[in-house]
N, C-alpha and C positions, 0 to 999 in steps of 0.2 A: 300257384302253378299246379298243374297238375301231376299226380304221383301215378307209377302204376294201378292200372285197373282203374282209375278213379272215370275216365271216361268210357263208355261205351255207345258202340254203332248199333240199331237196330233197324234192320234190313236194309235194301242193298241203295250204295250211296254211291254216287259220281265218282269213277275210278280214282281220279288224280287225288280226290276228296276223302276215303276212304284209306288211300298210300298215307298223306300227308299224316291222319287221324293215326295210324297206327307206327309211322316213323318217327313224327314230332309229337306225340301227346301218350303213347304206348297204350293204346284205346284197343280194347276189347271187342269182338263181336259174338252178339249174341245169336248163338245157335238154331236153326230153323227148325230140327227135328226137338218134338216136342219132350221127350227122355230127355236128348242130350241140352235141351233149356232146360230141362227143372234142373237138372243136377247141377247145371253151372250158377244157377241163382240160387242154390243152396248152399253154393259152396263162395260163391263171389260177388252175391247179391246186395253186401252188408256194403262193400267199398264202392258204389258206384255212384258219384253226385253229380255225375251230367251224362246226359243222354243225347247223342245226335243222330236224325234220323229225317226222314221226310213226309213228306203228304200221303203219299202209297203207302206210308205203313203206321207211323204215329206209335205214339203209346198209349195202350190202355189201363181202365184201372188195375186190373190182377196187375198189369205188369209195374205198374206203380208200388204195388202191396208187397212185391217182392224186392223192392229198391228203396228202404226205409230211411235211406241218408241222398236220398232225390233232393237235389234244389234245382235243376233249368233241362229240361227240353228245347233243345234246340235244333229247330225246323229247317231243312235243307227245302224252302219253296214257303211261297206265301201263301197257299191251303196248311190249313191246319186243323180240317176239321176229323179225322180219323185218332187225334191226340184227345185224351178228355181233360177237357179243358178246366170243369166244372171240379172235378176231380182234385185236378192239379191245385186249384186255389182254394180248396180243405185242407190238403198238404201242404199249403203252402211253398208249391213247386213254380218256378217261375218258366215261364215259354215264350221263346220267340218264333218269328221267320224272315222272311225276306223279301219286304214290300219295296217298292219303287223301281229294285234292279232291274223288273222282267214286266214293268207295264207298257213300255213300247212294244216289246214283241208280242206280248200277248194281245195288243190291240193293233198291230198290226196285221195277228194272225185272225182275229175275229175280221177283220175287213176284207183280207183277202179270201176268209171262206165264204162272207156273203158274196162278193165277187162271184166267185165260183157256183158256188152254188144258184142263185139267181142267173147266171149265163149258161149254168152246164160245161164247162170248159173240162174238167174231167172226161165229162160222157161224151164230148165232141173231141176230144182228144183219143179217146179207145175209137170211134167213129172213125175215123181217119187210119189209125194204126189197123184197124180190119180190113178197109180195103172198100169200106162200103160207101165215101165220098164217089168213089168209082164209077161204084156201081148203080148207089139211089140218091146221088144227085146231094142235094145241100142240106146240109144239117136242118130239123127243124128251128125257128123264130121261140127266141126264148124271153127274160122278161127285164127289164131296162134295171141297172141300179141308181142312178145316177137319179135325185130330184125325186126317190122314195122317200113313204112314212116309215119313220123306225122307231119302234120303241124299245130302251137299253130297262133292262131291269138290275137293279144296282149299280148305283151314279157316284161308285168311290172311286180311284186313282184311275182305275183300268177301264171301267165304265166309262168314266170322263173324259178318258181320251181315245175310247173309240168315240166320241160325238164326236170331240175336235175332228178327228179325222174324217168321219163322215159328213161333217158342216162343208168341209170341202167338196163336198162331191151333191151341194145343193140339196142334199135329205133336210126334212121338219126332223127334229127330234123329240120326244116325247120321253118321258122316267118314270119309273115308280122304285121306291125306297121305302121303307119302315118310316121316313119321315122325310117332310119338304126340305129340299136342300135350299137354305138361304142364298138369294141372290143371282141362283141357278139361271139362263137366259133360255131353259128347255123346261116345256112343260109338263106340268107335275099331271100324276095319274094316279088317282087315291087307294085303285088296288089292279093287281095283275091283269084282270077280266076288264077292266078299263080300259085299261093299259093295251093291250091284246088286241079288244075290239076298235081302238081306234088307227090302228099303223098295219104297212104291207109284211111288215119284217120285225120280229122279236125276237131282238139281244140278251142273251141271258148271261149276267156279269154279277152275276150276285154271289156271296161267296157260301162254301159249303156247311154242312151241320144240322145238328136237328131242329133247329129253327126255319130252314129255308126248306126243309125236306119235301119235296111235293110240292113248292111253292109255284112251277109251272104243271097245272094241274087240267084234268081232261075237258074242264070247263073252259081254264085259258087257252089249253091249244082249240076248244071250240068256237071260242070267242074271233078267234087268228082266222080260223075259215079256208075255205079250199081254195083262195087266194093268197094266203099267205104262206108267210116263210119263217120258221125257228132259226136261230143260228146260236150255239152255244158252245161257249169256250169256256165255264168256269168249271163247276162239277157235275156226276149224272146224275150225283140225287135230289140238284133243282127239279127238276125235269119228271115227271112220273113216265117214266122210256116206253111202259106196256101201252098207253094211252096214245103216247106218240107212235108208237109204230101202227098199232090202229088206223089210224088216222089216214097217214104217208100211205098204208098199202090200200086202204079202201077210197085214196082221192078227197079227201076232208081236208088235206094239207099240201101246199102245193109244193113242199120241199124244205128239205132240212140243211144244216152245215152242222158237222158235231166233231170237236176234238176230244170228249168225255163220255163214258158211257157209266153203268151204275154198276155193273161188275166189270170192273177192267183186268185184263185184255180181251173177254168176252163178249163179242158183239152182234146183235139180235142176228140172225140169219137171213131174216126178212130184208134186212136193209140191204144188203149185200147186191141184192137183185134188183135194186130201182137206179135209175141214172139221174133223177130228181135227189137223190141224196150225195153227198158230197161227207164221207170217212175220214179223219184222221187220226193217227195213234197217240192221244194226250201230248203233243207237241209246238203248244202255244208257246214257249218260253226255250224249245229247244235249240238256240241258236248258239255257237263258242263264245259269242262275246257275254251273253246275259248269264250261261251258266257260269262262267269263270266269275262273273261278279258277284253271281248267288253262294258260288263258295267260299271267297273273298269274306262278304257278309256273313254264311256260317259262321268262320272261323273269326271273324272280329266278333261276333256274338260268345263263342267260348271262351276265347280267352281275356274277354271281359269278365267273365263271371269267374273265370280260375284265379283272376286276382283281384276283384273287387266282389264278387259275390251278384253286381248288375248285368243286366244285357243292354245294347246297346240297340235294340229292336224289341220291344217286349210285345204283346199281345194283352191286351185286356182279359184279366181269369177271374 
C-alpha cells in the first residue's frame, strides 16, 4: 500500500481523479514553478515510487533522474508518448495507460469530424446563425461521405473501429501500419504516400512518439491532393502541421478535421479563417462515461503496483 508521499501527480489530472489521489493515496503534487520543483525534489525526490499523470504532460528523463526509487508511471489516457519511455526501461520503471476504455469515443469522434468536415456542418451552421441563408440563398453543395475512399493510418483498437464504423457507411477502406495486419479484410498500403494517393479522406490513428513524428509528411498530404481530406484524432506530431496548413490555405487540400494540434492549446492562426477546416480542442475521449472509466483504470493500475509491484495495463518499454 502506499505510504505518504510515496505517490505523486504530475500536472493537472481529472478533478475527481486528483481528489481521490490526494484523499485516498496522500499523493503529492509536483510544483509547476520551476524553484519551487527543484526544491521539492530535493527535499522529497528520494520517496516517490509512483508517478500518475497524463499524455499532456508525461515524465521526462531529468524528471526521472530526480525520482531514483521510480518503479510505474501511470498514464491517466492511452498517448503516452510525452513520457520516455526508452528511459523508463533502463531504469527499469514500469508504465501504463489506458487502452480500450476510450476507443468507442474516440472513433466515434474521428467519424463524426469526417462528417463534419466533408459536409461543412460547422460553417453552415455559423451561415445560418449570420442571417446569410436570408440573405444569399442556400448554402454552397459540399462533398458526400457516404461510399468514400478512406484511408486509416494505424489499424490498432481505435483505427479498427473507426473502419468498423465507416464499413457502415459503404466507404473501401484502405491501412498502412509498420506491418500487414493478419487477416485484415482492408487493404494494406505499404507506405503513407501509398496510402494517401489512393483514398478521398486520411485517418490519422497512429499513435504518438518519435517514431511516428512527421509520419504524415508534406509529400503525403501531396499525395492526398486538393481533393482530398485529413482528419486526425491521434497526435499533432503525426502530422508535420506547417506542411498541412500550407496546403488548406493555398487550396492543395480540400479540408481538414483536427482534434490535435503540435503545440496545444496553440493553434495555427491560419486555420481559424477557413470554414473547410473543422477545430476541436483535443476532445476525442471527452465524454463522462469513458473519462470515469479512464480513472477507474488509473487507479486499478496503482493500486496494483502498491501491492504487487505489477500493472494491470502495461505498455511495451
Amino acid at each position: 500500500m502506499s505510504t505518504p508521499g510515496s505517490v505523486l501527480q504530475v500536472g493537472s489530472l481529472k478533478p475527481s481523479l486528483a481528489q481521490t489521489l490526494a484523499d485516498d493515496y496522500a499523493a503529492r503534487t509536483l510544483p509547476d514553478d520551476p524553484a519551487e520543483r527543484e526544491s521539492f525534489l530535493t527535499e522529497h525526490g528520494t520517496e516517490v515510487t509512483a508517478v500518475v499523470t497524463s499524455g499532456s504532460t508525461g515524465v521526462d528523463a531529468k524528471l526521472m533522474a530526480a525520482l531514483p526509487n521510480l518503479g510505474a508511471v501511470i498514464n491517466f489516457g492511452v498517448g503516452y508518448d510525452t513520457t520516455d519511455v526508452d528511459e523508463a526501461a533502463a531504469r527499469g520503471v514500469s508504465v501504463s495507460n489506458t487502452p480500450d476504455v476510450l476507443t468507442d469515443c474516440v472513433a466515434d469522434t474521428a467519424v463524426g469530424l469526417m462528417i463534419d468536415t466533408l459536409r461543412q456542418f460547422p460553417a453552415a451552421d455559423r451561415y445560418v446563425r449570420a442571417g446569410r441563408w436570408r440573405s444569399e440563398g442556400s448554402y454552397p453543395l459540399t462533398r458526400q461521405v457516404s461510399n468514400t475512399r478512406v484511408g486509416i493510418i494505424g489499424l490498432g483498437r481505435i483505427g479498427s473501429a473507426i473502419a468498423l464504423r465507416l464499413s457502415a457507411f459503404g466507404c473501401s477502406i484502405s491501412y498502412h501500419n509498420r506491418h500487414e495486419v493478419p487477416d485484415s479484410p482492408y487493404t494494406y498500403a505499404s507506405s503513407p504516400v501509398a496510402l494517401a494517393s489512393s483514398v478521398d479522406v486520411l485517418v490519422v490513428a497512429a499513435a504518438g512518439g518519435d517514431g511516428t513524428r512527421g509520419l504524415v509528411s508534406a509529400e503525403v498530404i501531396a499525395a492526398l491532393g486538393a481533393e482530398g481530406y485529413l482528419i486526425n484524432i491521434a497526435r499533432g506530431s503525426v502530422v508535420d502541421q506547417e506542411a498541412l496548413v500550407s496546403a488548406l490555405v493555398d487550396g492543395r487540400l480540400a479540408g481538414a478535421g483536427l482534434d490535435v494540434f503540435a503545440d496545444e492549446p496553440q493553434v495555427p492562426e491560419e486555420l481559424l479563417r477557413l470554414d473547410n477546416v473543422v477545430l476541436l480542442p483535443h476532445v476525442a475521449s471527452g465524454t463522462v462515461q469513458t473519462r470515469a472509466a479512464m480513472e477507474e483504470l488509473t487507479l486499478r493500475n496503482l493500486d496494483a503496483f502498491l501491492a504487487t509491484g505489477e500493472l494491470v495495463t502495461p505498455v511495451a518499454t
